[in-house]
Biotite code that builds the C-alpha atoms (Angstrom):
import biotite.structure as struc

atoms = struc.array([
    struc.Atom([-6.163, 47.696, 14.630], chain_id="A", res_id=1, res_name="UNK", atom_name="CA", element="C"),
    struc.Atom([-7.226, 47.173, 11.332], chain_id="A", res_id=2, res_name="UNK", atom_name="CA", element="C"),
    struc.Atom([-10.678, 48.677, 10.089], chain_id="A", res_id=3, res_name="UNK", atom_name="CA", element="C"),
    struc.Atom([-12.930, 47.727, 7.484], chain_id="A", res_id=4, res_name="UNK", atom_name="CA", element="C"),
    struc.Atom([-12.803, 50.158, 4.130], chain_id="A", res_id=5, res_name="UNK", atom_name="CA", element="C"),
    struc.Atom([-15.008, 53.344, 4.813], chain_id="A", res_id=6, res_name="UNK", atom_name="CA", element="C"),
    struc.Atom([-17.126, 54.667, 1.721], chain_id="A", res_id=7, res_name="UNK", atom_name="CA", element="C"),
    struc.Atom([-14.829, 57.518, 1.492], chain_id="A", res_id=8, res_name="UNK", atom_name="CA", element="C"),
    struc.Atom([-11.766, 55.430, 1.043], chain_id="A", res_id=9, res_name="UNK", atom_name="CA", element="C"),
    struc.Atom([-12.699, 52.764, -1.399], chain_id="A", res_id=10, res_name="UNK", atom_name="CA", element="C"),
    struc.Atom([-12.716, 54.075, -4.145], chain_id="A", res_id=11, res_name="UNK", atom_name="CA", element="C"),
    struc.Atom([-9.554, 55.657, -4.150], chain_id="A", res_id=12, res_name="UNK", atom_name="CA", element="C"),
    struc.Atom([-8.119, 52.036, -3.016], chain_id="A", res_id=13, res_name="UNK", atom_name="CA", element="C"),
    struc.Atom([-9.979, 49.822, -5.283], chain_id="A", res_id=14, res_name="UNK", atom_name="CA", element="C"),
    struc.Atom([-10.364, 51.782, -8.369], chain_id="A", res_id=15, res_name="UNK", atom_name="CA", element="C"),
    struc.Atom([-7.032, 51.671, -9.138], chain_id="A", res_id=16, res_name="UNK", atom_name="CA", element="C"),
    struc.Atom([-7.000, 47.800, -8.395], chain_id="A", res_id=17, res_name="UNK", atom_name="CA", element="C"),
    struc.Atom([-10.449, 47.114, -10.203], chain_id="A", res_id=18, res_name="UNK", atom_name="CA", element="C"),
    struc.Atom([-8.679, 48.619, -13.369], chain_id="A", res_id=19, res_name="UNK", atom_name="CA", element="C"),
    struc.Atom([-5.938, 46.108, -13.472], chain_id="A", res_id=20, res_name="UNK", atom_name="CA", element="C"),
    struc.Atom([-8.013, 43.035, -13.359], chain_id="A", res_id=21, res_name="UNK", atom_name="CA", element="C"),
    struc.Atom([-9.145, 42.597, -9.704], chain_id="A", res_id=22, res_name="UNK", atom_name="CA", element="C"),
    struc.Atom([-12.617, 42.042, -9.540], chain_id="A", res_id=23, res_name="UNK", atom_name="CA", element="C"),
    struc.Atom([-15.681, 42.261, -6.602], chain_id="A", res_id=24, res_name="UNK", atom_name="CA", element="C"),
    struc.Atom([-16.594, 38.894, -5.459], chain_id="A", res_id=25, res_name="UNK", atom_name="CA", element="C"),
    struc.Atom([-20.551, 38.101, -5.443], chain_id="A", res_id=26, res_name="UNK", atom_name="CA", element="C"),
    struc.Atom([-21.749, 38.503, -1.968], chain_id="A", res_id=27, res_name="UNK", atom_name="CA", element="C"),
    struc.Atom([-18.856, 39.304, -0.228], chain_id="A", res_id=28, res_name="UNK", atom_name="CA", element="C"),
    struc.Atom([-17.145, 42.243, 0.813], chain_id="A", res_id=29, res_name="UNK", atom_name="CA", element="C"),
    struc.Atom([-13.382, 40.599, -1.248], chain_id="A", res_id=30, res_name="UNK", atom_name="CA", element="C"),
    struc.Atom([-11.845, 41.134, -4.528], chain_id="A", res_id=31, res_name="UNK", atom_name="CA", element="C"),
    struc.Atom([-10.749, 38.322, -6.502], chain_id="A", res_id=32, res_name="UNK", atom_name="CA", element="C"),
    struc.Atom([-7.721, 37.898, -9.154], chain_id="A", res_id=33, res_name="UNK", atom_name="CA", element="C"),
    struc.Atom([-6.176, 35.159, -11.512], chain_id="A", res_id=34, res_name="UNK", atom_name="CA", element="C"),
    struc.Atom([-2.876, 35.165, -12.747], chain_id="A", res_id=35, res_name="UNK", atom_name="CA", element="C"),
    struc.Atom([-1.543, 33.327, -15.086], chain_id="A", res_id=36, res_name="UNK", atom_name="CA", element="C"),
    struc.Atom([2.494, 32.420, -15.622], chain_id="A", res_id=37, res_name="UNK", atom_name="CA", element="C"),
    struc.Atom([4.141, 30.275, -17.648], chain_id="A", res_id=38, res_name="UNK", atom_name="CA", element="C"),
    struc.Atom([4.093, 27.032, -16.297], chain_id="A", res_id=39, res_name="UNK", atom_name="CA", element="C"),
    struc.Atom([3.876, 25.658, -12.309], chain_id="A", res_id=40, res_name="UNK", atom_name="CA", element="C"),
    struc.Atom([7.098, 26.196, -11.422], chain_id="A", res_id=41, res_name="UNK", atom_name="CA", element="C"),
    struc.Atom([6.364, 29.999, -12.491], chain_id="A", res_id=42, res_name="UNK", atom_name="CA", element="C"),
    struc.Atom([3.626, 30.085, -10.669], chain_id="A", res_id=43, res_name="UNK", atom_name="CA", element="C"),
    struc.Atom([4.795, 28.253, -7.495], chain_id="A", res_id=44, res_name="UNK", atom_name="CA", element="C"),
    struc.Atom([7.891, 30.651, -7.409], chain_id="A", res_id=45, res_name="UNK", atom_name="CA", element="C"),
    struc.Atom([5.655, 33.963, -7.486], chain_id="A", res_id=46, res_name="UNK", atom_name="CA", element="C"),
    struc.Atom([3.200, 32.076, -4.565], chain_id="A", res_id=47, res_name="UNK", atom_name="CA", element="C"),
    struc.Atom([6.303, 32.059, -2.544], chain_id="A", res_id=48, res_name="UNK", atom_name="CA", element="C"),
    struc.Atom([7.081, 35.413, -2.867], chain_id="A", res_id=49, res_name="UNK", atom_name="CA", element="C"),
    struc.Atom([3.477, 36.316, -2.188], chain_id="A", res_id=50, res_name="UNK", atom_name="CA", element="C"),
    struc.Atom([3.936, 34.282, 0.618], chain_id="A", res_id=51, res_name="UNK", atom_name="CA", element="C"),
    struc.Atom([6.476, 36.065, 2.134], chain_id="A", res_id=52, res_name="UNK", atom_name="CA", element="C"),
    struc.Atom([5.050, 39.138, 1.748], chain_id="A", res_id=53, res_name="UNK", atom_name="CA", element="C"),
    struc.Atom([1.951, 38.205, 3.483], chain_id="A", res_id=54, res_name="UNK", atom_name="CA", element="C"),
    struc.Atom([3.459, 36.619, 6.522], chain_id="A", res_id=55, res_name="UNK", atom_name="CA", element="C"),
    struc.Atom([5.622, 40.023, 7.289], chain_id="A", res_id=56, res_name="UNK", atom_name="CA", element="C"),
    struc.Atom([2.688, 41.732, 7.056], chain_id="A", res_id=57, res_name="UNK", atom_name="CA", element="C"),
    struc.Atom([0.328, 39.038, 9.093], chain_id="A", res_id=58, res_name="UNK", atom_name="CA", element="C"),
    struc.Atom([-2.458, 38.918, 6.491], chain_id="A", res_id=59, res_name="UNK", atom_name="CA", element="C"),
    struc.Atom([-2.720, 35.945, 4.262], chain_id="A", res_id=60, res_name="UNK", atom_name="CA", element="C"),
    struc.Atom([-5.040, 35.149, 0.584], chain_id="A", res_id=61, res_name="UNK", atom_name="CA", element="C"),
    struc.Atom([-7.883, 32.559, 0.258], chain_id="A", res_id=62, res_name="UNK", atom_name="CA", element="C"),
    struc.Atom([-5.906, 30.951, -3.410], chain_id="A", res_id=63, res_name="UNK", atom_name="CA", element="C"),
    struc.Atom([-5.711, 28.435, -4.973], chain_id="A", res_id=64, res_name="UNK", atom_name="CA", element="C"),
    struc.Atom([-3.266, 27.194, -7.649], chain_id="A", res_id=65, res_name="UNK", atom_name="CA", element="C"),
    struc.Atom([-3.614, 24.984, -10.733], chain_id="A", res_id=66, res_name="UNK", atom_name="CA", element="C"),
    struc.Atom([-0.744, 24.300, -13.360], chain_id="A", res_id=67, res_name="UNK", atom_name="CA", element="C"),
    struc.Atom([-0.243, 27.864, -14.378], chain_id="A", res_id=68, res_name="UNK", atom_name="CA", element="C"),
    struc.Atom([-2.578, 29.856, -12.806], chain_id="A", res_id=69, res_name="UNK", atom_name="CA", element="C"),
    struc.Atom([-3.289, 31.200, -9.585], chain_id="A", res_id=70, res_name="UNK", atom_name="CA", element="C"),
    struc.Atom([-6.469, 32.758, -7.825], chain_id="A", res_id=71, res_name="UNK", atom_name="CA", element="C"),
    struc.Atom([-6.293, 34.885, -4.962], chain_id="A", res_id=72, res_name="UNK", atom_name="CA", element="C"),
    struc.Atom([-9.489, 36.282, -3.456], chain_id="A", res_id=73, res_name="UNK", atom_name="CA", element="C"),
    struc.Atom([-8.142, 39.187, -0.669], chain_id="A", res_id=74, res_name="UNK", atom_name="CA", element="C"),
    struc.Atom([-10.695, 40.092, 2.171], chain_id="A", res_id=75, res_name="UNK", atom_name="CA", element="C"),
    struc.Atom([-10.059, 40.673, 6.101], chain_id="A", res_id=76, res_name="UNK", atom_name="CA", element="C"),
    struc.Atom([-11.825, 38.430, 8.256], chain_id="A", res_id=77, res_name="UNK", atom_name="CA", element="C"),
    struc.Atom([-11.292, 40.034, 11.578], chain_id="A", res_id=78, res_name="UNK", atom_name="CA", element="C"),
    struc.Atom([-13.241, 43.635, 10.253], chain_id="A", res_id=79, res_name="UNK", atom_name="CA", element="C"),
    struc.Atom([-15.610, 40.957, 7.882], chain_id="A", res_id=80, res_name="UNK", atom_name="CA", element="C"),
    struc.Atom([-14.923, 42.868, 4.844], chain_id="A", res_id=81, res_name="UNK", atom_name="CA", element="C"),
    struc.Atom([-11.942, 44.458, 2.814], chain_id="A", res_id=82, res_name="UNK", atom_name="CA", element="C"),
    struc.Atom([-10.017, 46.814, 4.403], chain_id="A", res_id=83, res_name="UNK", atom_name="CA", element="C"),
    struc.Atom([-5.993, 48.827, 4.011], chain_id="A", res_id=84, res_name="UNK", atom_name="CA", element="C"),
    struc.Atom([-4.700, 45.483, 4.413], chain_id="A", res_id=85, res_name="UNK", atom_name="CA", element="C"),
    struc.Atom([-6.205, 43.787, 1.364], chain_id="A", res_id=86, res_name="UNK", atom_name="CA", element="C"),
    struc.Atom([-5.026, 46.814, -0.807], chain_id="A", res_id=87, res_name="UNK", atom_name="CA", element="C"),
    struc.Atom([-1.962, 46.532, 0.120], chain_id="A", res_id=88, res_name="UNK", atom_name="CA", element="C"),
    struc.Atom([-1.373, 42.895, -0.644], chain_id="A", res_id=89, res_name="UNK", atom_name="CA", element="C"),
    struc.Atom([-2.998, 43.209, -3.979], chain_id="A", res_id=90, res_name="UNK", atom_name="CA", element="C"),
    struc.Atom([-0.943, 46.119, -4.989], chain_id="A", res_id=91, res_name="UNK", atom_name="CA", element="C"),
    struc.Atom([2.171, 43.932, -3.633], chain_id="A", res_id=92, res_name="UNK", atom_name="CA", element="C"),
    struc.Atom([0.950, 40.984, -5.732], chain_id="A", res_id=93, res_name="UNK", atom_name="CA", element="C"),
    struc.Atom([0.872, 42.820, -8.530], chain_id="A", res_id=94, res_name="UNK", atom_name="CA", element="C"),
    struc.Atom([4.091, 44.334, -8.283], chain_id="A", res_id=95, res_name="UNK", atom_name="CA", element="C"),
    struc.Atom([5.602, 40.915, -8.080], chain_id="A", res_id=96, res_name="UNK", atom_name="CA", element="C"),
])
């Protein structure tokens, strides 16, 4: 079972994440990106990959895509908060 982020684990998971562009969201316990490609079909093609990624791993983004860009805010809902999961994806997103 998945467990929300404990103050001693946080910061090693989110600094790293925090320092290439994710951000807190106001009021919630969820980090927020946007990425930005070349053009729709870009950014279409890297949503499927994304996509892919989080059905395997059963956790999927709040996005949203327009043209070029993309915005994924990452938070769990079952543990009401960010937790392993949500670093994970991010860290997958990014890779992609």
């Amino acid at each position: 079972m998945t467990e929300k982020l404990s103050a001693e684990t946080r910061g090693p998971l989110l600094d790293p994440l925090l320092e290439n562009g994710w951000a807190m969201v106001e009021g919630r316990d969820a980090i927020i990106k946007t990425y930005k490609f070349d053009d729709f079909a870009d950014a279409f093609g890297w949503m499927t990959r994304a996509a892919i990624w989080a059905e395997k791993w059963n956790h999927h983004p709040e996005w949203s895509n327009v043209y070029n860009k993309v915005t994924v805010t990452l938070t769990t809902h079952d543990v009401d908060g960010l937790s392993t999961l949500d670093a994970k994806l991010a860290r997958k997103m990014d890779g992609l």
